[in-house]
Structure formats: structure tokens, C-alpha cells
PDBQT receptor file of N, H, CA, C and O in Angstrom, charges set to zero:
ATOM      1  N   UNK A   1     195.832 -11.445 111.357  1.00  0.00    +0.000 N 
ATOM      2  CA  UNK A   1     194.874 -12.404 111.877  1.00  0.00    +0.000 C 
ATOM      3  C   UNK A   1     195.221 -12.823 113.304  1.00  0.00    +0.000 C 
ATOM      4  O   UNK A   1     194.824 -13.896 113.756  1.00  0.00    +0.000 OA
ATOM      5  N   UNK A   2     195.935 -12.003 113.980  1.00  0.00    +0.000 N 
ATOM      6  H   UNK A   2     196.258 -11.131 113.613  1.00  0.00    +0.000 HD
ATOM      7  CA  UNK A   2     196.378 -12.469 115.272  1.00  0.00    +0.000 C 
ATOM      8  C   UNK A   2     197.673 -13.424 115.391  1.00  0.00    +0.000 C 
ATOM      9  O   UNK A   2     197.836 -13.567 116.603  1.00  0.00    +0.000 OA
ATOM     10  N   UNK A   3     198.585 -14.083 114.762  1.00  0.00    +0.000 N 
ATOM     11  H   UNK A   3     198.453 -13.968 113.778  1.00  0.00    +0.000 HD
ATOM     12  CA  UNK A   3     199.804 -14.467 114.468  1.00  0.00    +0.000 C 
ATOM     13  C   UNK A   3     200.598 -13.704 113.846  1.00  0.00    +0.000 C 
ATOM     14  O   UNK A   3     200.438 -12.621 113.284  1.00  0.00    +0.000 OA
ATOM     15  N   UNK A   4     201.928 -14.715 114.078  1.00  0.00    +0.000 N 
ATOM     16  H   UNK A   4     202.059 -15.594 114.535  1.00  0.00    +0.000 HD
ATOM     17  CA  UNK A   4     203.605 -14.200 113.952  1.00  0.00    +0.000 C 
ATOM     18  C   UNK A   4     203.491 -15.467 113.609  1.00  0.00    +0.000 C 
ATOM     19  O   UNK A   4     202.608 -16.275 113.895  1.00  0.00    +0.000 OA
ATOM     20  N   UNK A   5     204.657 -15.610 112.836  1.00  0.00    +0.000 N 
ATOM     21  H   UNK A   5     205.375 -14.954 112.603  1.00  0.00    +0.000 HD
ATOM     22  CA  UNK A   5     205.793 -16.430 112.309  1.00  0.00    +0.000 C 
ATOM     23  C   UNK A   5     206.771 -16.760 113.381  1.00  0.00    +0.000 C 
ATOM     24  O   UNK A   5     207.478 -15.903 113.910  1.00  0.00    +0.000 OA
ATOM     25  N   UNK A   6     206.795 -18.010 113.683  1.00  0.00    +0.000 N 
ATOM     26  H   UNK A   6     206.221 -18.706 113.253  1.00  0.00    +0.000 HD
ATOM     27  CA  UNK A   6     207.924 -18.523 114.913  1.00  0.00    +0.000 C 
ATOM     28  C   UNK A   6     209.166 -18.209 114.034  1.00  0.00    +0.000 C 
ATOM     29  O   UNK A   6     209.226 -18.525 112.846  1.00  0.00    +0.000 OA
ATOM     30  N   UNK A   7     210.481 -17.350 114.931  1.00  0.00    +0.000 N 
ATOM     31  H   UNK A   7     210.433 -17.093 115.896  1.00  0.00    +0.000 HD
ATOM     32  CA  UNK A   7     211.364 -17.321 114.546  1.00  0.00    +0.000 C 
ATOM     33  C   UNK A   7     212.424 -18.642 114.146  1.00  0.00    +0.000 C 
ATOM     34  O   UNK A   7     212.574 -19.766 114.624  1.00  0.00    +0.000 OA
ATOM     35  N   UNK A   8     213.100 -17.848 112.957  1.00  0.00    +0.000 N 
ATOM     36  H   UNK A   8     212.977 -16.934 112.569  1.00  0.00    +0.000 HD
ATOM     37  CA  UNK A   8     213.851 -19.238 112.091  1.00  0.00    +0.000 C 
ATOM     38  C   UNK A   8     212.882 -20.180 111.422  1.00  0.00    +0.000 C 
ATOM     39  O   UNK A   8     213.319 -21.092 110.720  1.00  0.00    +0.000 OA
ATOM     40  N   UNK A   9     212.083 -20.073 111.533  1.00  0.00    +0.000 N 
ATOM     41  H   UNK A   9     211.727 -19.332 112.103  1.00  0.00    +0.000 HD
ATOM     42  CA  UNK A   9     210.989 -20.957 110.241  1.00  0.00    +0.000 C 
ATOM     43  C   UNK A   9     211.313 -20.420 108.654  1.00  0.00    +0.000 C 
ATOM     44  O   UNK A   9     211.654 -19.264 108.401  1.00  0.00    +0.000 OA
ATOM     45  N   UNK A  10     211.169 -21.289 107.832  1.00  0.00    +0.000 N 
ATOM     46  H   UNK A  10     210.892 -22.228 108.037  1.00  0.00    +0.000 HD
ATOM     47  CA  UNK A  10     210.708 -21.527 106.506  1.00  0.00    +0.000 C 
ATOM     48  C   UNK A  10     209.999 -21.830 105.647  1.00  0.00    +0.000 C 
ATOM     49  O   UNK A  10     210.018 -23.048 105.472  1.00  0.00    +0.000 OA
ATOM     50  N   UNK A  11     209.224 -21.202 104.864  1.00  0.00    +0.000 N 
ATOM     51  H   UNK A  11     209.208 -20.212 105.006  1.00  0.00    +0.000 HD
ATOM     52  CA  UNK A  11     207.585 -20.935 104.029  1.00  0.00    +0.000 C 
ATOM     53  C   UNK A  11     207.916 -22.138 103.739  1.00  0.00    +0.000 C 
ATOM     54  O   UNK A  11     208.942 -22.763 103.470  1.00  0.00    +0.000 OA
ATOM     55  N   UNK A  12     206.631 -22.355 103.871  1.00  0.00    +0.000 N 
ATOM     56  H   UNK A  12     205.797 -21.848 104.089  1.00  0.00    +0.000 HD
ATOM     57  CA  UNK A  12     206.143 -24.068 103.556  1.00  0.00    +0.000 C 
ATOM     58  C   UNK A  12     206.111 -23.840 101.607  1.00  0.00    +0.000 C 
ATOM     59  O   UNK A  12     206.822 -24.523 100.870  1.00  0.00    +0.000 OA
ATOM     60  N   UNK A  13     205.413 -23.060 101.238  1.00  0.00    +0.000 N 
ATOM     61  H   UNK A  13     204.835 -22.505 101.837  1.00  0.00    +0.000 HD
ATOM     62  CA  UNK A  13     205.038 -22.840 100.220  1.00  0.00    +0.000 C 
ATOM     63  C   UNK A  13     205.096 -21.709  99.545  1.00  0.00    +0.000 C 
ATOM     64  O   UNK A  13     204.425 -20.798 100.030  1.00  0.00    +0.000 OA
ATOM     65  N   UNK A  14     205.731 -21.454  98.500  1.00  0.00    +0.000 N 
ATOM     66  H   UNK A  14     206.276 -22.194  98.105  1.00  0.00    +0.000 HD
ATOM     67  CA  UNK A  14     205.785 -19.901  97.855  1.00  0.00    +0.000 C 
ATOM     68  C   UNK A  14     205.463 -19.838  96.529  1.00  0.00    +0.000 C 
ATOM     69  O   UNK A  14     206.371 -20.255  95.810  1.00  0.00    +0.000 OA
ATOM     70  N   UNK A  15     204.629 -19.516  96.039  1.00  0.00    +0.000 N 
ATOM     71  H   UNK A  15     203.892 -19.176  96.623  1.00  0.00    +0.000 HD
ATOM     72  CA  UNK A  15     203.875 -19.280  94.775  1.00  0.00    +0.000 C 
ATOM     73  C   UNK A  15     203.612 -17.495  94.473  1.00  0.00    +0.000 C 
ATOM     74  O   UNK A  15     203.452 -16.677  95.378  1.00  0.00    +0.000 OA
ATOM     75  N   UNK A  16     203.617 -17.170  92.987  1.00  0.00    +0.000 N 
ATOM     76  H   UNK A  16     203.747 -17.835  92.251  1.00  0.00    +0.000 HD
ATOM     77  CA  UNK A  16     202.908 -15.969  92.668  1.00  0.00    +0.000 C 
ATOM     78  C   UNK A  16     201.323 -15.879  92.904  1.00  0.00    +0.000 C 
ATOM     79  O   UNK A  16     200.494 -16.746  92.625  1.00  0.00    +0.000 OA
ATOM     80  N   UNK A  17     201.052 -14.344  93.612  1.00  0.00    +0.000 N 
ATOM     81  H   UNK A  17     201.726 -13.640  93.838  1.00  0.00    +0.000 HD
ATOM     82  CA  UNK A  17     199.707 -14.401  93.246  1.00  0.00    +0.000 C 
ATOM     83  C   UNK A  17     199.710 -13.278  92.578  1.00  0.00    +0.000 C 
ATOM     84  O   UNK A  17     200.715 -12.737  92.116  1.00  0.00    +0.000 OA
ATOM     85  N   UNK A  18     197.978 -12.673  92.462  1.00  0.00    +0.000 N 
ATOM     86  H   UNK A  18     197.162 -13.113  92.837  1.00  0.00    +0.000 HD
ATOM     87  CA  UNK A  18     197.993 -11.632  91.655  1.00  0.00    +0.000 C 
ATOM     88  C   UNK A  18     197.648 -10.511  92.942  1.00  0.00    +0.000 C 
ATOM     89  O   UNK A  18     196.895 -10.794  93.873  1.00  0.00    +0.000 OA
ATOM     90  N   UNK A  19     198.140  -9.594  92.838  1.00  0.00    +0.000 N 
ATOM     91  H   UNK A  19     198.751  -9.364  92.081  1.00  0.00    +0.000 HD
ATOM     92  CA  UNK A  19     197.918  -8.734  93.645  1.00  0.00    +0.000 C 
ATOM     93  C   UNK A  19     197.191  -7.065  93.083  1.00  0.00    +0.000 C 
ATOM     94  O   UNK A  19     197.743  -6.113  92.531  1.00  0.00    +0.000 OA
ATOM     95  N   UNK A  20     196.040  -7.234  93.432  1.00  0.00    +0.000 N 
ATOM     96  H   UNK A  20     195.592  -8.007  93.880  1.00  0.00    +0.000 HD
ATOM     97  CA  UNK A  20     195.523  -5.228  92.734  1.00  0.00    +0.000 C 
ATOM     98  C   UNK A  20     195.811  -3.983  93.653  1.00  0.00    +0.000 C 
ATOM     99  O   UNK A  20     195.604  -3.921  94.865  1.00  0.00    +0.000 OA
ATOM    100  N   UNK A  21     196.313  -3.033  92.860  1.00  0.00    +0.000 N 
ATOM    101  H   UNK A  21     196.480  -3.083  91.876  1.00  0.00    +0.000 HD
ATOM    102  CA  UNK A  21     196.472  -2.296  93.903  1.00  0.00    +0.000 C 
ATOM    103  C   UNK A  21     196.046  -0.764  93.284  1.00  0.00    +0.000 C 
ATOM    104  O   UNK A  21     196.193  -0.553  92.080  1.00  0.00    +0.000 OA
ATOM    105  N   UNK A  22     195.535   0.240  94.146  1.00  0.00    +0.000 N 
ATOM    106  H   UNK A  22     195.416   0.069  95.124  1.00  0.00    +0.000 HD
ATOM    107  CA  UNK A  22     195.116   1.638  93.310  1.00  0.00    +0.000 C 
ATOM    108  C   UNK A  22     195.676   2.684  94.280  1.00  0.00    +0.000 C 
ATOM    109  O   UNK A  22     196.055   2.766  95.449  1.00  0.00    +0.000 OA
ATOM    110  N   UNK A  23     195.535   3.420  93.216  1.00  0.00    +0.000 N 
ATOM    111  H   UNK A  23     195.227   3.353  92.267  1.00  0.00    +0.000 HD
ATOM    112  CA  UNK A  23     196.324   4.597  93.323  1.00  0.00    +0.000 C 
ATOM    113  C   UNK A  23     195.417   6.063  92.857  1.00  0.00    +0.000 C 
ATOM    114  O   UNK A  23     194.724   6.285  91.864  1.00  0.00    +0.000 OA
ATOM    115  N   UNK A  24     195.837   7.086  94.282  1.00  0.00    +0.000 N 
ATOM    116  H   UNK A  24     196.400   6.906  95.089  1.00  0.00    +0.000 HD
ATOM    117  CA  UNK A  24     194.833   8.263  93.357  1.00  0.00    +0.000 C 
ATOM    118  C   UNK A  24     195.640   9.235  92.874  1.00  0.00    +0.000 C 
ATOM    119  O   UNK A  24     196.618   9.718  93.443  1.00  0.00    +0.000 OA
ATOM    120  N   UNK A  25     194.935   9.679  91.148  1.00  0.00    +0.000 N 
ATOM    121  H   UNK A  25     194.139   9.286  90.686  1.00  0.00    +0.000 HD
ATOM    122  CA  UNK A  25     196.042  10.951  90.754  1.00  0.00    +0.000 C 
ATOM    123  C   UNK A  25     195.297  11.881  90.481  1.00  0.00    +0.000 C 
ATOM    124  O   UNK A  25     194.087  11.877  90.258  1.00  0.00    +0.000 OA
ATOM    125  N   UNK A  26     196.378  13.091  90.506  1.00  0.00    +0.000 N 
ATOM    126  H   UNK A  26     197.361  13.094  90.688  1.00  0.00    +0.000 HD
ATOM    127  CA  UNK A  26     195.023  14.460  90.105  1.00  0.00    +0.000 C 
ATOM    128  C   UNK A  26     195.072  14.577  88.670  1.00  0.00    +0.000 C 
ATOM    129  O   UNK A  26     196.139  14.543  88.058  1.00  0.00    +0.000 OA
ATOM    130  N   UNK A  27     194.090  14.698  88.183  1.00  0.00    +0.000 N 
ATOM    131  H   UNK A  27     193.223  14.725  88.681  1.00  0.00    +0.000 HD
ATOM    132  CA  UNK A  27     193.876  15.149  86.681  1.00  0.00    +0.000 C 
ATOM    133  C   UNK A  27     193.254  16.089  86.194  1.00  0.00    +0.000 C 
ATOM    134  O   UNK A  27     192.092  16.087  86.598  1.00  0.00    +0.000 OA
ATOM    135  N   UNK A  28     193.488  16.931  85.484  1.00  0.00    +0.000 N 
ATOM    136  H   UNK A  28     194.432  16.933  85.155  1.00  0.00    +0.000 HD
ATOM    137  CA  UNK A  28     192.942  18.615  84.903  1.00  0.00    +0.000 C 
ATOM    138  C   UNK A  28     192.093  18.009  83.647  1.00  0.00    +0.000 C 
ATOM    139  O   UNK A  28     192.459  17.230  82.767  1.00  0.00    +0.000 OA
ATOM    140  N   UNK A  29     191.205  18.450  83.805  1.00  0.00    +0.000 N 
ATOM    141  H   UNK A  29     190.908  19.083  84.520  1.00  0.00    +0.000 HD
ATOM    142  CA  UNK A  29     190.370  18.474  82.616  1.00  0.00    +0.000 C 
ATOM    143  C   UNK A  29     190.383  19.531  81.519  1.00  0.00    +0.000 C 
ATOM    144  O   UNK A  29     189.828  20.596  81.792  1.00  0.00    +0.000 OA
ATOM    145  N   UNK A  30     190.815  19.420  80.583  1.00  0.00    +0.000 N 
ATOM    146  H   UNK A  30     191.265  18.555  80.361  1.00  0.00    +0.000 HD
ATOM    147  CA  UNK A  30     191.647  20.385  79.669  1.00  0.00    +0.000 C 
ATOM    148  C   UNK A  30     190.325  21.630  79.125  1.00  0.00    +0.000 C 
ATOM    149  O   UNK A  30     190.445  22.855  79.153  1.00  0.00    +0.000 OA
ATOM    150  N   UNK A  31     189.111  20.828  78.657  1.00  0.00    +0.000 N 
ATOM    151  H   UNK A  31     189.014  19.833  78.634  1.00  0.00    +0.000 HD
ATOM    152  CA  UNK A  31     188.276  21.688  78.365  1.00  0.00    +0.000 C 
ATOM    153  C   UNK A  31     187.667  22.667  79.326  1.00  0.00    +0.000 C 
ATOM    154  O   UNK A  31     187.724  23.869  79.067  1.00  0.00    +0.000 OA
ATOM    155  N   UNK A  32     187.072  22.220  80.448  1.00  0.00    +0.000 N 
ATOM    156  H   UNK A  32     187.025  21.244  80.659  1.00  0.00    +0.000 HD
ATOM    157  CA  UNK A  32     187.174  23.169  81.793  1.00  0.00    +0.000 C 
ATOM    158  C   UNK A  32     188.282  23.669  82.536  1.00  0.00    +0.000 C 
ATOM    159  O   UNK A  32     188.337  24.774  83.077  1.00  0.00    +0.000 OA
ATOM    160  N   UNK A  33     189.157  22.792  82.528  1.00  0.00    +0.000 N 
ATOM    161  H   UNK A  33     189.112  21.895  82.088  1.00  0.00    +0.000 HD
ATOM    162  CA  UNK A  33     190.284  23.501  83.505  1.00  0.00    +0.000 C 
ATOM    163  C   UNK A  33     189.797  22.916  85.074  1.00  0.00    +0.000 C 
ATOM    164  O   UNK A  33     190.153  23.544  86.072  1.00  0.00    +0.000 OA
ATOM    165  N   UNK A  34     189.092  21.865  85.179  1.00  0.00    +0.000 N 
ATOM    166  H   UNK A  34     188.803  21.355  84.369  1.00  0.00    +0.000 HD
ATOM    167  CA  UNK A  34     188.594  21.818  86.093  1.00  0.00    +0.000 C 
ATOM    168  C   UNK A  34     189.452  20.584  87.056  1.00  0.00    +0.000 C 
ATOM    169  O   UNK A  34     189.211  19.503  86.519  1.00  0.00    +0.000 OA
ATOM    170  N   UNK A  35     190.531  20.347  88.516  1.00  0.00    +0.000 N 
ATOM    171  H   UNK A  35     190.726  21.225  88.953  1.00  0.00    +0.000 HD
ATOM    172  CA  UNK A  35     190.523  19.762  88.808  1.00  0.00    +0.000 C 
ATOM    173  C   UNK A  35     190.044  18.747  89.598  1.00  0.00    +0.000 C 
ATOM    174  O   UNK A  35     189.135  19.014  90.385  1.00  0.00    +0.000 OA
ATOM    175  N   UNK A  36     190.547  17.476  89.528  1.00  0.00    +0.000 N 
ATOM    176  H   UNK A  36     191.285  17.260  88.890  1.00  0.00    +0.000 HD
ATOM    177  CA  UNK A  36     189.940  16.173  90.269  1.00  0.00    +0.000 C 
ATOM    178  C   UNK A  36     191.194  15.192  90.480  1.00  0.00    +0.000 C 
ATOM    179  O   UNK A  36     192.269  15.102  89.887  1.00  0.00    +0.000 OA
ATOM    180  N   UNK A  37     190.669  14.541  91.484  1.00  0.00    +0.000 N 
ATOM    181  H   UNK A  37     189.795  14.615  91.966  1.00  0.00    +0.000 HD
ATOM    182  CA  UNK A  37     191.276  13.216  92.032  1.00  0.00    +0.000 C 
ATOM    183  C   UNK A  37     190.348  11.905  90.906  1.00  0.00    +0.000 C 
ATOM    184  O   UNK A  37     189.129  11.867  90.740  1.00  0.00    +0.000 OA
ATOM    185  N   UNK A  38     191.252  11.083  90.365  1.00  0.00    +0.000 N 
ATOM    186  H   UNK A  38     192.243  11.114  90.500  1.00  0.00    +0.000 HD
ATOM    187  CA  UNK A  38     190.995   9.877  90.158  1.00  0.00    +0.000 C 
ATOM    188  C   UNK A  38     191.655   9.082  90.157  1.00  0.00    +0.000 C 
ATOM    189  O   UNK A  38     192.846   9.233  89.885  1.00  0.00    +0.000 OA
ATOM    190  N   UNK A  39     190.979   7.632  90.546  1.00  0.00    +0.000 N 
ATOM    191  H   UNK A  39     190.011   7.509  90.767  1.00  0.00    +0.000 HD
ATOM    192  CA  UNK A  39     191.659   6.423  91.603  1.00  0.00    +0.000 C 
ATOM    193  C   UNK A  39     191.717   5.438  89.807  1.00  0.00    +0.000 C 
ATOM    194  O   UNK A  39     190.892   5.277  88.908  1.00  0.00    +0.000 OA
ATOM    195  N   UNK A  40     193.178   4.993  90.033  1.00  0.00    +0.000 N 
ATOM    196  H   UNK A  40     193.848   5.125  90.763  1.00  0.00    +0.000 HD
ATOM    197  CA  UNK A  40     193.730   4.372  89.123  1.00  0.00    +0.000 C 
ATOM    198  C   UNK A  40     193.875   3.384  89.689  1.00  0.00    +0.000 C 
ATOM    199  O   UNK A  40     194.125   3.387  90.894  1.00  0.00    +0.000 OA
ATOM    200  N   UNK A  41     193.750   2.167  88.918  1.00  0.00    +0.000 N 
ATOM    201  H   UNK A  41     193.547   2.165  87.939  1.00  0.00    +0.000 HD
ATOM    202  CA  UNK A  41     194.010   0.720  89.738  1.00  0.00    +0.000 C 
ATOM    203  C   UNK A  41     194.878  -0.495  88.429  1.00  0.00    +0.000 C 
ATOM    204  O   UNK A  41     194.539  -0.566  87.248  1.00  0.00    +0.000 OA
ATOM    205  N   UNK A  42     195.745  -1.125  88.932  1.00  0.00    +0.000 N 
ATOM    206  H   UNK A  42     196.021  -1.067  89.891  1.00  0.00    +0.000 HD
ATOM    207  CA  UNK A  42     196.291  -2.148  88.168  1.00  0.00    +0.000 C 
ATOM    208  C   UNK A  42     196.458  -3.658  89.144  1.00  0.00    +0.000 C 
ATOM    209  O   UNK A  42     196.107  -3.794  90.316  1.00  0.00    +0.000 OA
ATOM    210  N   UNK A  43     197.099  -4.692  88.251  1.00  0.00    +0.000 N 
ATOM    211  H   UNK A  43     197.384  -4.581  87.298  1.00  0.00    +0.000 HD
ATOM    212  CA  UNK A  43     196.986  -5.944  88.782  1.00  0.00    +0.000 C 
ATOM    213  C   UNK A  43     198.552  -6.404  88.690  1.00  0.00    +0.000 C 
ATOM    214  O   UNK A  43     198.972  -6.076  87.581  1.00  0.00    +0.000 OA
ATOM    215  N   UNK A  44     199.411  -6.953  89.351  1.00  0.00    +0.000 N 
ATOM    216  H   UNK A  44     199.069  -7.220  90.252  1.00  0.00    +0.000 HD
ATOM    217  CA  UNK A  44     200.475  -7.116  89.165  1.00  0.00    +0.000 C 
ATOM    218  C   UNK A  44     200.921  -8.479  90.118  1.00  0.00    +0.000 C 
ATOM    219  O   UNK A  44     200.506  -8.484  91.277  1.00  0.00    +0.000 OA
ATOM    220  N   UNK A  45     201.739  -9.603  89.660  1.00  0.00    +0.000 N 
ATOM    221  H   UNK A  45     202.077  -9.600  88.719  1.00  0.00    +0.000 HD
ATOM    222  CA  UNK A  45     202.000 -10.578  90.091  1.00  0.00    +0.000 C 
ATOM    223  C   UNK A  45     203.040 -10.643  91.428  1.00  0.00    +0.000 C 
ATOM    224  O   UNK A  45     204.036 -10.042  91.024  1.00  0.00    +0.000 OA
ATOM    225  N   UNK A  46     203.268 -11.021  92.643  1.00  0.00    +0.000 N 
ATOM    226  H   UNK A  46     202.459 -11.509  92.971  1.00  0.00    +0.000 HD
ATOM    227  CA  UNK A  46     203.868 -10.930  93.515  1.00  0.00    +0.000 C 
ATOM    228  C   UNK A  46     204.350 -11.851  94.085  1.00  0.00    +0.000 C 
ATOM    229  O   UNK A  46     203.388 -12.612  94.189  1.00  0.00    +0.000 OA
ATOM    230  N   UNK A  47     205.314 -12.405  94.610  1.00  0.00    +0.000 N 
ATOM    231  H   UNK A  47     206.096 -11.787  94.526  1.00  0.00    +0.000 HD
ATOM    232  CA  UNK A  47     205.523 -13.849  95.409  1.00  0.00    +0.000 C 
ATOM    233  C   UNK A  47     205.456 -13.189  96.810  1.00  0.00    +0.000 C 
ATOM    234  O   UNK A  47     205.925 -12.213  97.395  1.00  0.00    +0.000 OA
ATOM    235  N   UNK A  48     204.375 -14.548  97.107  1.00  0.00    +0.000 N 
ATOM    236  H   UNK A  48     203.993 -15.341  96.631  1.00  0.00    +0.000 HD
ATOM    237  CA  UNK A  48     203.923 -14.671  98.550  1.00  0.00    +0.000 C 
ATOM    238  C   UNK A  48     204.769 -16.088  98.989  1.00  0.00    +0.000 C 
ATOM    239  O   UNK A  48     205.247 -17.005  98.322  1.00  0.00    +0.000 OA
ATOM    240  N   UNK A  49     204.702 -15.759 100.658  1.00  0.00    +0.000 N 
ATOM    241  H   UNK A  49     204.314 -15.014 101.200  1.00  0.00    +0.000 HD
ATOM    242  CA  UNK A  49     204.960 -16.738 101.136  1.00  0.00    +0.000 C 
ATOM    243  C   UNK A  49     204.301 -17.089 102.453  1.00  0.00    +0.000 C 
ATOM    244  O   UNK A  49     204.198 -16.334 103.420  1.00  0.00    +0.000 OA
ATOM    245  N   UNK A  50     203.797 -18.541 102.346  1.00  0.00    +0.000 N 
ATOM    246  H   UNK A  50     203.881 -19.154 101.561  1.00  0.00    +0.000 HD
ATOM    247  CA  UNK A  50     202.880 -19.202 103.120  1.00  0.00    +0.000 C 
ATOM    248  C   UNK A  50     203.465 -20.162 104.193  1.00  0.00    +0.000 C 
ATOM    249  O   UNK A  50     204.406 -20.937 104.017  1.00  0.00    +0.000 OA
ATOM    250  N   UNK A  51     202.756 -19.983 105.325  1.00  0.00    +0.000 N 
ATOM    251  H   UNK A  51     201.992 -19.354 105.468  1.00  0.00    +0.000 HD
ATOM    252  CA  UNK A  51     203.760 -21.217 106.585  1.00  0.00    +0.000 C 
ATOM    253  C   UNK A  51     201.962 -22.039 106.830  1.00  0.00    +0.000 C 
ATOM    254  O   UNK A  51     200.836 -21.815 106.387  1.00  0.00    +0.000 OA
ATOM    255  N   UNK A  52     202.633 -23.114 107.855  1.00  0.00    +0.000 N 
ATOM    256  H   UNK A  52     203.548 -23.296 108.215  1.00  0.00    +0.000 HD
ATOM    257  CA  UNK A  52     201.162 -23.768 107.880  1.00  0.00    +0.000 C 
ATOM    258  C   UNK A  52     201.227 -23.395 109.580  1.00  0.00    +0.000 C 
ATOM    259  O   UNK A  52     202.031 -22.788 110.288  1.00  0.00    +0.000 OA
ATOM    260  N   UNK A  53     199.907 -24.114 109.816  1.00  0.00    +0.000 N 
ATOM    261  H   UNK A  53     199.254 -24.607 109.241  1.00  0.00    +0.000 HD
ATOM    262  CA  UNK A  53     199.839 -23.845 111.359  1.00  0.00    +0.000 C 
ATOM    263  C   UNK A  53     200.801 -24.253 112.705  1.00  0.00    +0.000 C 
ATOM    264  O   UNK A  53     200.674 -24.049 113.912  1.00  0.00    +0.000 OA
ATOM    265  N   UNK A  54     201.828 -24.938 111.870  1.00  0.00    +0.000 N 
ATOM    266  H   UNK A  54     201.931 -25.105 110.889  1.00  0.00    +0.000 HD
ATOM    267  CA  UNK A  54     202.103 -25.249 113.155  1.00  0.00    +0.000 C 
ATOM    268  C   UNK A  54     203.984 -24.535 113.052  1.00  0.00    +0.000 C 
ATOM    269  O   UNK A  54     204.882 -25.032 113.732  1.00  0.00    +0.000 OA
ATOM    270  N   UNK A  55     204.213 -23.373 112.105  1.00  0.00    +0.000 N 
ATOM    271  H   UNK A  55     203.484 -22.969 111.553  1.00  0.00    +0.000 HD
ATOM    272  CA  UNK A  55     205.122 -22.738 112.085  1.00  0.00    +0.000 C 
ATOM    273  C   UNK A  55     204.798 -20.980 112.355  1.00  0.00    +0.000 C 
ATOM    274  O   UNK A  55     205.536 -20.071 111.974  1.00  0.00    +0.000 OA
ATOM    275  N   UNK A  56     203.570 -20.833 113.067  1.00  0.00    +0.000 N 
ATOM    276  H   UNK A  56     202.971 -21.571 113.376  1.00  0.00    +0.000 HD
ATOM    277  CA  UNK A  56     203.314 -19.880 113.901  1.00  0.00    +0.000 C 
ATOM    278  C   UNK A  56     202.295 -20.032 114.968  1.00  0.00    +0.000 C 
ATOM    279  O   UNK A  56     201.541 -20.965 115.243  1.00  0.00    +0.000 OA
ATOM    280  N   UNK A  57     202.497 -18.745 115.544  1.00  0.00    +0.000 N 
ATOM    281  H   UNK A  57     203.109 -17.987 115.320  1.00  0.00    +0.000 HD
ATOM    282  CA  UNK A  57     202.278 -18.800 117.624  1.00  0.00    +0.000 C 
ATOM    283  C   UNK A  57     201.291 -17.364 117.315  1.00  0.00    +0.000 C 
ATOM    284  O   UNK A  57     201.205 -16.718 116.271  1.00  0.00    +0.000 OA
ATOM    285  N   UNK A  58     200.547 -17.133 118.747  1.00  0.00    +0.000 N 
ATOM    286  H   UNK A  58     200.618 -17.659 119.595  1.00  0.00    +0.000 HD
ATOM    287  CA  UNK A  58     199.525 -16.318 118.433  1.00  0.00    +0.000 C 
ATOM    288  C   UNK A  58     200.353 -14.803 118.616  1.00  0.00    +0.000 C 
ATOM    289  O   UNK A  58     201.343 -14.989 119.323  1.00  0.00    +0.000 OA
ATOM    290  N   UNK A  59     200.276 -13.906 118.345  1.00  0.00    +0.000 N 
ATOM    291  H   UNK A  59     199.471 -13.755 117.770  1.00  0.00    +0.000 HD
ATOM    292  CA  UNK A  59     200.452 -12.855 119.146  1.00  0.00    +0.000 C 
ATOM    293  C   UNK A  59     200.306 -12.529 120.798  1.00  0.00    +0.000 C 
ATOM    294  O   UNK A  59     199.349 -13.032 121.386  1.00  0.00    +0.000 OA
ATOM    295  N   UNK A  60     200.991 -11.924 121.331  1.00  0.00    +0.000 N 
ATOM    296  H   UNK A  60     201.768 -11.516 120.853  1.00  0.00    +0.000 HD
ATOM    297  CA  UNK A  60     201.025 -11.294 122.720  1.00  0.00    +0.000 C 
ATOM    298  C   UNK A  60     200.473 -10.595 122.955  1.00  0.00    +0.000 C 
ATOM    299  O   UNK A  60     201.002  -9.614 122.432  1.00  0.00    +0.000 OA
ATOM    300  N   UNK A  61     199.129 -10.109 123.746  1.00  0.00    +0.000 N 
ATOM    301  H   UNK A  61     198.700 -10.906 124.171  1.00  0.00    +0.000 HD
ATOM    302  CA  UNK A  61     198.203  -8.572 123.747  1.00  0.00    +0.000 C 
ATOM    303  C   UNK A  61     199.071  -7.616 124.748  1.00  0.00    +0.000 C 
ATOM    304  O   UNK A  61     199.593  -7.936 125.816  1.00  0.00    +0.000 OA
ATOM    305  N   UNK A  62     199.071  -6.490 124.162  1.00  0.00    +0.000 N 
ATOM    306  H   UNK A  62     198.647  -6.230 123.295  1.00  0.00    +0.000 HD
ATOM    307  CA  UNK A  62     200.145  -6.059 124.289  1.00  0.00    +0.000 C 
ATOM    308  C   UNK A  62     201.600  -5.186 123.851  1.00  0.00    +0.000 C 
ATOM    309  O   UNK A  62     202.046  -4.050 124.012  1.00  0.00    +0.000 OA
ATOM    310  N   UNK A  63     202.033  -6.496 123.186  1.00  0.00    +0.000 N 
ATOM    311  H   UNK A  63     201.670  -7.418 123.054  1.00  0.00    +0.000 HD
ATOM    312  CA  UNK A  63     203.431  -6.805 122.964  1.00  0.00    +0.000 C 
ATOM    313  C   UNK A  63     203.492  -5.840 121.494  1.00  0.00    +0.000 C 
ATOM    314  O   UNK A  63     202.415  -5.743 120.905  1.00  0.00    +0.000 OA
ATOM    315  N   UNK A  64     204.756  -5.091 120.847  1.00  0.00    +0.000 N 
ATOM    316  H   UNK A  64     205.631  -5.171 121.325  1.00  0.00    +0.000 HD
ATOM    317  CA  UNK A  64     204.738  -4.869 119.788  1.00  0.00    +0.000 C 
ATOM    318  C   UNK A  64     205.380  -5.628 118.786  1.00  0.00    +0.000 C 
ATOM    319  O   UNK A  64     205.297  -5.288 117.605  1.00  0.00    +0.000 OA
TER     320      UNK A  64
């Protein structure tokens, strides 16, 4: 979103969320023999961590 995290700061807030994520696999179809790609997807819990506005600065255009 155009910010960084000011260095040496600490998440205001850290909670699980749910996070989905997919994945593509190939699969043979046994009666044809026929292959394909299909997109597999699951949901899995993750800890995030959140700062508020005034523990980051904008990015530099530019800068890496």
C-alpha cells in the first residue's frame, strides 16, 4: 500500500487470521488417461501482525 514499517517498531496488535491459499496439481484421469491441471485450495490460520499509523513512513520512489 505504499509503506514500510519504521525501523525498531513493535506490532501494535497480533491476532490469527484465516488465510486461503491454492494450489495447482496435475491429475490423470484414470478412465481416459487424460491429463489436467486442477487448482486446489485450503484455509489455514496464520498470525499476522498489525502497526498503526503512526509506526510507519511512506515508501521512497525509487528506493528498494
Amino acid at each position: 500500500m505504499g509503506f514500510a514499517v519504521k525501523k525498531g517498531e513493535k506490532a501494535t496488535y497480533k491476532f490469527p487470521i484465516w488465510k486461503y491459499s491454492t494450489k495447482k496439481v496435475e491429475k490423470e484421469n484414470k478412465r481416459t488417461g487424460e491429463k489436467g491441471e486442477k487448482e486446489t485450495g485450503r484455509c489455514f490460520m496464520k498470525m499476522s501482525a498489525f502497526f498503526t499509523e503512526h509506526q510507519v513512513e511512506p515508501i521512497k520512489a525509487g528506493a528498494k
